[in-house]
N, C-alpha and C positions, 0 to 999 in steps of 0.2 A: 591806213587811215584815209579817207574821204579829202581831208585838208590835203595830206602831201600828195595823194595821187594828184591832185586837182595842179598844183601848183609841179608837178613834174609835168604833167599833162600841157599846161598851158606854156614852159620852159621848151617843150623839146615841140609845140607847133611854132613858137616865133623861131628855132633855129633851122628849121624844118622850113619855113616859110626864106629864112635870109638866105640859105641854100638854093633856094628858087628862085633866088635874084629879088625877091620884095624887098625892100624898106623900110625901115623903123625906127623909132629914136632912138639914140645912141643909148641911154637911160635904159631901152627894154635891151637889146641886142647886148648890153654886157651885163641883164639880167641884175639892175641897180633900180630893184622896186621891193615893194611889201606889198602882200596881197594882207590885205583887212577883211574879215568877216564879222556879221552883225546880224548875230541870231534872233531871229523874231521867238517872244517865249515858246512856242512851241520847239523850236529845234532845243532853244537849251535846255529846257527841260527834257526832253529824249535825250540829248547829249549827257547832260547827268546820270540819267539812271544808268549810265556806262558805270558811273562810279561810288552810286549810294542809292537810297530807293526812296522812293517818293512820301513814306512815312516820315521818313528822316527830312529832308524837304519842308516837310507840314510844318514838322516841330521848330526847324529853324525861322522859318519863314513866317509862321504864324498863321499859316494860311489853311485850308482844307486840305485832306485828300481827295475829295470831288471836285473842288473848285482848279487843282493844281490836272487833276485830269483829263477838266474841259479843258483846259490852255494847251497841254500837252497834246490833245486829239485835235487842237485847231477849231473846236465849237464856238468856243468863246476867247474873245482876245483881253487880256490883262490892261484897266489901267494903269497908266504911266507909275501909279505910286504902285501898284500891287507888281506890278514888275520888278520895281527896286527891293521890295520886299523879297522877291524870288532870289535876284542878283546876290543881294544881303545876306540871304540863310543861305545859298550858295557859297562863299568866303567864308561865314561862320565854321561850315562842313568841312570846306577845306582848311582853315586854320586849325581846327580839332584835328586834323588828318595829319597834320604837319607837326601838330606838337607832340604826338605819339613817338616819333623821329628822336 
């Protein structure tokens, strides 16, 4: 996955780098951080369709499949509330996924 490569990736240049005698806060060199990621709607919604399709999306969300597609293609950027809307039927999907379990 894109996440852990990234954060092995960025792990093994700060040791890679302390090996070559550079310097860094103690915090990163004993590797006592969180990397945060903050998907603009386009990534999450490609990020999702990993795990449900974009029909499914609509219905939760309330939103279109055209309107979820411009967001998804990066045409159009999502107001702040239609965002949450996305986020929202995003959890709904997931809680339905989870209560199958």
């Amino acid at each position: 996955m894109l996440k852990d490569d990234f954060e092995e990736s960025a792990r093994l240049h700060i040791q890679g780098c302390i090996a070559d005698g550079d310097t860094f806060p103690e915090y990163l060199a004993a590797g006592d951080y969180d990397i945060c990621y903050d998907l603009d709607a386009a990534a999450l919604i490609r990020n999702a369709g990993s795990y449900t399709t974009m029909s499914a999306i609509s219905r939760a969300s309330g939103i279109n499949q055209k309107q979820l597609s411009h967001y998804a293609n990066g045409v159009k950027r999502p107001r702040s509330a239609q965002l949450e809307r996305i986020k929202s039927g995003l959890h709904i999907i997931g809680s339905q996924l989870l209560a199958l379990c």
